[in-house]
C-alpha positions in Angstrom: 88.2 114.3 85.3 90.1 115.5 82.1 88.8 118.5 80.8 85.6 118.6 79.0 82.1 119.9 79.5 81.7 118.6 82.8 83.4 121.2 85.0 84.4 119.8 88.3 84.5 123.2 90.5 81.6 123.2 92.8 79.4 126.8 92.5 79.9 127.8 95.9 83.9 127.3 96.5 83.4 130.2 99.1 81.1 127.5 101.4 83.0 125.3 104.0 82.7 121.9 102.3 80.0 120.1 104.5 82.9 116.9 105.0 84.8 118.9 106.9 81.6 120.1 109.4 81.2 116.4 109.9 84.2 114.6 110.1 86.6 117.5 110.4 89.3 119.3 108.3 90.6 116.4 106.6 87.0 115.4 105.7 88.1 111.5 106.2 85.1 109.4 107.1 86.9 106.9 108.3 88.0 109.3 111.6 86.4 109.5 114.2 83.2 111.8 113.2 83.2 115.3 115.0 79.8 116.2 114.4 77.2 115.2 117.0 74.1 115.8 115.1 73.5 112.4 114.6 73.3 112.2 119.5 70.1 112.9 120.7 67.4 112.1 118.2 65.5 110.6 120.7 65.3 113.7 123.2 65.1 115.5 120.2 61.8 114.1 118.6 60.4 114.3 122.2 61.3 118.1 122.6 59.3 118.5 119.0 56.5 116.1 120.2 56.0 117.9 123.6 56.1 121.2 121.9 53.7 120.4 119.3 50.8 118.8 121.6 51.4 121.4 124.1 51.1 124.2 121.3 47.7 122.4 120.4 46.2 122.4 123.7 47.2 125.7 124.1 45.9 127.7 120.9 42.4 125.5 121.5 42.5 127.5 125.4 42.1 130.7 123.5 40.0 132.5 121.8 42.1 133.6 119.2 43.6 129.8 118.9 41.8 129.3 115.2 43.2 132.8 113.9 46.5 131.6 114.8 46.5 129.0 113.2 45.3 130.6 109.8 48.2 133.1 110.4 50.5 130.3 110.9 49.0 128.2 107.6 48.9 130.9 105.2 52.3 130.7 104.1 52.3 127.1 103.9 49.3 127.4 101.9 50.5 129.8 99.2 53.9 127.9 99.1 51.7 124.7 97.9 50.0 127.0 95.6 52.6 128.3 93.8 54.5 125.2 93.1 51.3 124.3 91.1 52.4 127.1 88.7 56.0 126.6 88.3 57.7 125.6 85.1 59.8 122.4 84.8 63.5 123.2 82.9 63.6 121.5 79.9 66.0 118.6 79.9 69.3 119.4 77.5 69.7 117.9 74.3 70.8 114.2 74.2 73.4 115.4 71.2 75.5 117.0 73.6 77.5 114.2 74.2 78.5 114.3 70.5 80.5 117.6 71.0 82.3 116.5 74.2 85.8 116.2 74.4 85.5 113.8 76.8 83.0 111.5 78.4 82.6 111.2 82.3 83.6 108.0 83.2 80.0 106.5 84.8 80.2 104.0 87.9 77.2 101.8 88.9 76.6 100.7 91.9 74.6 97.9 93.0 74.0 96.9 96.7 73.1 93.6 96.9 71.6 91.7 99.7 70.0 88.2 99.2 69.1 89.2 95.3 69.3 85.7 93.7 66.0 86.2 91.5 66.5 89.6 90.7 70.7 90.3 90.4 71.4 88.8 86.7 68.7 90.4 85.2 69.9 93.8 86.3 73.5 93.2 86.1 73.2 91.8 82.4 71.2 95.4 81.8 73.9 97.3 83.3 77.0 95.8 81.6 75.2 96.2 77.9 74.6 99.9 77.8 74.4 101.9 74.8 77.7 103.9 75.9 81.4 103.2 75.5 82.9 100.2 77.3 85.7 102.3 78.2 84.0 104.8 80.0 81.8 103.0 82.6 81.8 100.0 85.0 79.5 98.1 87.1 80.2 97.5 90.4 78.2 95.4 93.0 78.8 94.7 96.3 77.4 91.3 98.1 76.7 92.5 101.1 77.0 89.6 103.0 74.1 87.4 101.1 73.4 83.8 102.6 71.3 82.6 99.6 72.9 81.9 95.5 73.2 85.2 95.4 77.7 85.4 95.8 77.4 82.4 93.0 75.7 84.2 90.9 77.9 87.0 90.6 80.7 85.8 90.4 79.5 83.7 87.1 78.8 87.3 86.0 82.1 88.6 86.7 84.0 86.1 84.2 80.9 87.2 81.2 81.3 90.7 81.6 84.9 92.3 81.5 83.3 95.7 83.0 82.1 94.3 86.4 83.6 94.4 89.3 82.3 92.3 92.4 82.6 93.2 96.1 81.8 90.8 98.9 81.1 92.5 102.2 81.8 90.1 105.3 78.5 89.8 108.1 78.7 92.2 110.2 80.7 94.8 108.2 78.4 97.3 109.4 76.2 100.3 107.7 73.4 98.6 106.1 72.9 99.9 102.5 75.6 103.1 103.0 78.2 101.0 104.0 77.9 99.0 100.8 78.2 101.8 99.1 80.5 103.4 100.8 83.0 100.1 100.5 82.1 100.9 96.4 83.1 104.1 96.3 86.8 103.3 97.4 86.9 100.5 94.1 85.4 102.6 91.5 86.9 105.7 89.9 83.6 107.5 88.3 83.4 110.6 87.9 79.6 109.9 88.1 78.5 107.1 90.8 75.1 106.0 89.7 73.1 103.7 92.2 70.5 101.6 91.6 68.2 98.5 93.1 68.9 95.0 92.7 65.1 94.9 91.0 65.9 97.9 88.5 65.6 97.7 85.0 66.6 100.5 82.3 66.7 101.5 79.0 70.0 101.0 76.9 70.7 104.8 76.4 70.0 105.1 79.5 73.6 107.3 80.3 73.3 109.0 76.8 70.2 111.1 78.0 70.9 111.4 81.7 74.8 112.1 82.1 74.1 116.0 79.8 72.4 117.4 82.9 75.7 117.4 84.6 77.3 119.8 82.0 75.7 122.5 84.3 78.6 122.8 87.1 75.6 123.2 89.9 74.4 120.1 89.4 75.1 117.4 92.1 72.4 114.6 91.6 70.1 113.7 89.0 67.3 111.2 89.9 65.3 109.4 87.3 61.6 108.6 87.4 61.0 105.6 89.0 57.9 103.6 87.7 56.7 100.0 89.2 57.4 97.0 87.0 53.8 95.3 88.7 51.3 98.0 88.6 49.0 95.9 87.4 48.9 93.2 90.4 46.5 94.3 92.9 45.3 97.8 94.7 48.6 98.4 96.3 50.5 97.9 93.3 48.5 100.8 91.5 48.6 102.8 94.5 52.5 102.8 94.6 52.3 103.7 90.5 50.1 106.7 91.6 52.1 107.4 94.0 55.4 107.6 92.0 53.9 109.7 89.3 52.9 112.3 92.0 56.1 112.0 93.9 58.2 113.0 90.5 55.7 115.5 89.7 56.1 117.5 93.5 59.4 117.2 92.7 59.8 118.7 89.6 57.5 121.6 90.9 60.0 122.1 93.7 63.2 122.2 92.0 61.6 125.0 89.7 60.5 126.8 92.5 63.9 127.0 93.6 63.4 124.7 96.3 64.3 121.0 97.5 64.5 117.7 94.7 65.3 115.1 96.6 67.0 111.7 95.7 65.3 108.3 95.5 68.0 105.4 96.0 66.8 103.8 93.0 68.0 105.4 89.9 69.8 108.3 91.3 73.3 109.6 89.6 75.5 111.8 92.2 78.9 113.4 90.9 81.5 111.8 92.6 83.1 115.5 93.7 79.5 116.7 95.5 79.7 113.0 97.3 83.3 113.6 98.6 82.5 117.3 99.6 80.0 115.7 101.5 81.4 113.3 103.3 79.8 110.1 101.5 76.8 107.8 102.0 76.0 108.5 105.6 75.9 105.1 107.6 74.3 106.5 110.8 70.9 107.2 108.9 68.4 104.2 107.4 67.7 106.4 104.5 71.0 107.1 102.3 68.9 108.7 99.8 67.1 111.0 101.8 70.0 111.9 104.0 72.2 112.5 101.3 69.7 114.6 99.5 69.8 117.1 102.4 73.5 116.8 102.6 74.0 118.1 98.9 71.5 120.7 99.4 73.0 121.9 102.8 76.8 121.9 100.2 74.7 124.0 97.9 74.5 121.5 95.2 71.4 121.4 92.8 69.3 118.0 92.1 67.5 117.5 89.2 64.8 115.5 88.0 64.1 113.8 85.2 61.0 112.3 83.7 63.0 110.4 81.2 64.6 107.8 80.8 62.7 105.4 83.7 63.8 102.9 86.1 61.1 100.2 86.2 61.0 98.4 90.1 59.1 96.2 92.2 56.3 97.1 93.6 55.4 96.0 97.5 52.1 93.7 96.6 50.9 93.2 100.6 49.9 96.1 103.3 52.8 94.2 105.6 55.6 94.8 103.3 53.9 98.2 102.4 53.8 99.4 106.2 57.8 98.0 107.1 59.3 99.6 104.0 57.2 103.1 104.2 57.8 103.3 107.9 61.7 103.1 107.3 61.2 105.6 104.7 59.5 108.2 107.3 61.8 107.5 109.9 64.7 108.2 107.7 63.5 111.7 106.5 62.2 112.4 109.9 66.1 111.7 111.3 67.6 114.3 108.4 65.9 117.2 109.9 67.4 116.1 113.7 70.4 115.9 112.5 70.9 118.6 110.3 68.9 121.8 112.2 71.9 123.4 113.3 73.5 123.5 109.8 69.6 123.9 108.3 69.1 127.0 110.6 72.3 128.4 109.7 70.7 128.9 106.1 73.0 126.8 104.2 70.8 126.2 101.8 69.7 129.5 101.3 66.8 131.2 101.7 64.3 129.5 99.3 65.5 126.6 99.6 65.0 126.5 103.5 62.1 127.5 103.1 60.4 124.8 100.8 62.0 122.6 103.3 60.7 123.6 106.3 57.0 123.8 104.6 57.5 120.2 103.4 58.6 119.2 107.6 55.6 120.9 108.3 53.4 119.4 106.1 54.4 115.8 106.4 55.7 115.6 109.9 54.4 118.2 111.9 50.9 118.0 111.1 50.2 114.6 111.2 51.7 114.6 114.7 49.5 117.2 116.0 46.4 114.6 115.0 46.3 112.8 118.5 45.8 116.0 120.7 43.6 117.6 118.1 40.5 115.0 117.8 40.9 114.6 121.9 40.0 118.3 122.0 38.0 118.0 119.5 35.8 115.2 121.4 35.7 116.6 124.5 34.8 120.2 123.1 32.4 118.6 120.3 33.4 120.9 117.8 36.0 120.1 114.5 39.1 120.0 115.2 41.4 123.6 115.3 43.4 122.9 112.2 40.5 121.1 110.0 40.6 124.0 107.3 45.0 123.5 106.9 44.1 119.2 106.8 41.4 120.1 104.0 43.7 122.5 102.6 46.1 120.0 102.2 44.2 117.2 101.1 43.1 119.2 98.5 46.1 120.3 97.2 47.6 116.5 97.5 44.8 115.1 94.9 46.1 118.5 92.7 49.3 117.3 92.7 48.2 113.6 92.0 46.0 114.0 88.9 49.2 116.6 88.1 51.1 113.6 88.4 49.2 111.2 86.7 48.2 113.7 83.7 52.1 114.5 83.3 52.8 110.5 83.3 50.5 110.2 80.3 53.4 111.3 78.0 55.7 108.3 79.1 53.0 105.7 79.7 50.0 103.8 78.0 47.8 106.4 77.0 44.5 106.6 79.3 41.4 108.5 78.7 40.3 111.3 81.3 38.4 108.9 83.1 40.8 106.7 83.9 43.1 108.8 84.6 40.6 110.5 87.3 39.7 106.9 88.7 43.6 106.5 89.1 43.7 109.5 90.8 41.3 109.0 93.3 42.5 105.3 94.0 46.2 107.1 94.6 44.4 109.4 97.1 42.6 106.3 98.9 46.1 104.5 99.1 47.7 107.6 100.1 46.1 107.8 103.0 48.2 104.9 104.7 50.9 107.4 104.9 49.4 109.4 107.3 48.8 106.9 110.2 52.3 105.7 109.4 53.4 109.1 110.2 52.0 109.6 113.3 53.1 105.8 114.2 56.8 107.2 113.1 56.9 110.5 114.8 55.8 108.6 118.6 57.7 106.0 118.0 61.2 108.3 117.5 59.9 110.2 120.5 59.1 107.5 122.9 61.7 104.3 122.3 64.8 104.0 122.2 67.6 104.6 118.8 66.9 102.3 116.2 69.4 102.2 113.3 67.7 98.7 111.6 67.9 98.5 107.8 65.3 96.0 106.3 65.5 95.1 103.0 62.7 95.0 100.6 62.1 91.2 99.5 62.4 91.0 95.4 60.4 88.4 93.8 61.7 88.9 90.2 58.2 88.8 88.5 57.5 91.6 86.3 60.4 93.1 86.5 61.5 92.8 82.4 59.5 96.3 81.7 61.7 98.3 79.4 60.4 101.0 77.7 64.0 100.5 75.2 63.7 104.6 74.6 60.3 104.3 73.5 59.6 107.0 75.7 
């Protein structure tokens, strides 16, 4: 990038770029990869399980078992607490852009897989953003579609001078990374932005995202993500409750000093902090999440912004719910067997290894303790030994939904108090489907053998033309 505001230097040149932990000095992903992390996750996930359950029936042998396990929770406990008190960073003036030299030259990138009610609509967005034609392309890459879906785009490709189309061949390998991966070598952004085949954004979209990466530490920016179908039925509203709590933890995190982490859909990553870490990784089933990890383990900072939105589907069955949350768990569970060597090395640093570790804890670790605990618990008659840390953090869940939901009332319809506790408790009713997909996810890593499967979300196209056009 030519010089301007944008300073490509990363802020920790003194850190062994993480590409070159993972596919060695030359930090070419196309060699053969040197690091192992990725062997094992099986044996791994089994070590974790047998600890965990043996842990359990140990501390419930003792006498001192339930102190323990207030020793052990306390920390976790005031952690939760004190993101509730954090401050947000305000996000930097749209008008920056004016005084730039130079603008970053933006590449999006859709990965498209069997999108023929969905991939105009989004590509049309895309190619008519309020920013100059000469500083941004779309690229999106077929990846190996068997409906109208190649037709389609390359119509598109002879209306829009700014598009660039890929076709991926079956069997090309790497699910949603690979595709991405394969866009990566025909774009030249500065800034790779990626986004659903379902998404739909606001014109100045760029204008008010791209002046968070004047700050040199900043790796990633992901946008809020709001469901285009809300309205549909209970698990439509429960996924919009979801999301408005999900960007709200976030936000608390990163101004905690702790972990953001990216969301696939609407997520901008600077080109340099991809490359220094090695790309989209294709041995995971979660590029978002496992990239997220990888830019924090680089040292790289990732924002989040309430504004602008990118509106998607919403799942409208338990079904579809179930296969696409259960790929999400298994793909954050994988990050932290891959990555523990380079995670207990404090890469990261020390408050950032920290949130991150309370956050395995909370949402893995837990939940798998849950079979062993209420068999005690049965045979004893007596609650089980960590009831007061599942109360604590049930408790502090439905905080962080109505924080959610309260701080969503600036970009959204405006609802009284009473709805917006009503929607609070019907995100806390829905939420609950995440923790039997937990423990589901955490026995089934332990127990059968790899998986590396990566199922697509079906789009149906309806309600997908929300756009708040910078209302918000």
């Amino acid at each position: 990038m030519s010089a301007n505001t944008w300073a490509e230097r990363h802020p920790a040149d003194d850190l062994e770029p993480l590409n070159a932990i993972l596919y060695g000095d030359e930090g070419d992903e196309d060699e053969e990869i040197s690091y192992r992390g990725y062997d094992g996750r099986r044996r791994k996930a089994a070590a974790i399980l047998i600890l965990l359950w043996g842990g359990i029936i140990a501390l419930n042998s003792v006498t001192w078992g339930s102190w323990a396990v207030l020793g052990l929770s306390l920390p976790v406990g005031v952690r939760l607490v004190r993101l509730l008190f954090a401050t947000p960073v305000a996000p930097p003036d749209p008008q920056v852009l004016e005084t730039a030299e130079e603008l970053p030259f933006v590449s999006l990138v859709v990965a498209a897989k069997n999108e023929e009610t969905t991939i105009a609509r989004v590509v049309k967005l895309l190619c008519d953003l309020d920013y100059p034609r000469s500083h941004y392309e779309v690229c999106v890459v077929n990846d190996a579609s068997t409906d109208s879906t190649p037709k389609i785009l390359d119509n598109l490709a002879r209306q829009h001078d700014n598009l660039t189309i890929l076709h991926r061949q079956p069997g090309a390998g790497g699910g949603k990374s690979g595709a991405l991966n394969a866009a990566l070598k025909v774009t030249r952004g500065d800034i790779i932005a990626v986004f659903d085949a379902d998404a739909s954004v606001d014109r100045d979209l760029l204008r008010r995202v791209l002046p968070t990466f004047t700050r040199p530490e900043v790796g990633a920016v992901q946008i809020r993500k709001t469901i285009s179908n809300a309205e549909e039925n209970f698990w439509t509203r429960g996924q919009a409750a979801e999301m408005a709590m999900d960007l709200y933890i976030q936000q608390q995190r990163v101004a905690a000093g702790g972990v953001g982490e990216l969301r696939g859909n609407g997520q901008f990553v600077r080109r340099l902090a991809l490359d220094r870490c090695g790309g989209f990784n294709e041995e995971t089933i979660t590029d978002d999440l496992d990239l997220s990890f990888r830019l924090h383990l680089d040292r790289w900072q990732i924002e989040m912004l309430a504004s602008p939105p990118v509106f998607e589907e919403g799942v409208t069955d338990f079904v579809s719910l179930w296969h696409q949350r259960s790929r999400w768990a298994e793909g954050g569970y994988q990050r932290y067997l891959d990555y523990w060597r380079l995670f207990a090395s404090n890469r990261m640093g020390l408050r950032k290894s920290w949130d991150a570790l309370t956050f395995f804890a909370i949402q893995y670790l837990m939940p798998a303790t849950a079979v062993p605990e209420l068999a005690v618990a049965l045979v004893r008659r007596q609650l089980p030994l960590f009831s007061p840390v599942v109360f604590l953090t049930l408790a502090m869940t439905f905080a962080y939904m109505v924080g959610g939901i309260w701080r969503s009332r600036r970009y959204e319809a405006k609802r009284s108090i009473w709805e917006m506790f009503q929607q609070s408790v019907l995100g806390m009713v829905y939420f609950m489907h995440w923790f039997v997909v937990i423990v589901a996810t955490t026995a089934r890593i332990a127990v059968l053998p790899k998986r590396l499967k990566w199922v697509k979300t079906v789009h149906r196209g309806d309600g997908c033309n929300a756009s708040t056009n910078g209302a918000d």
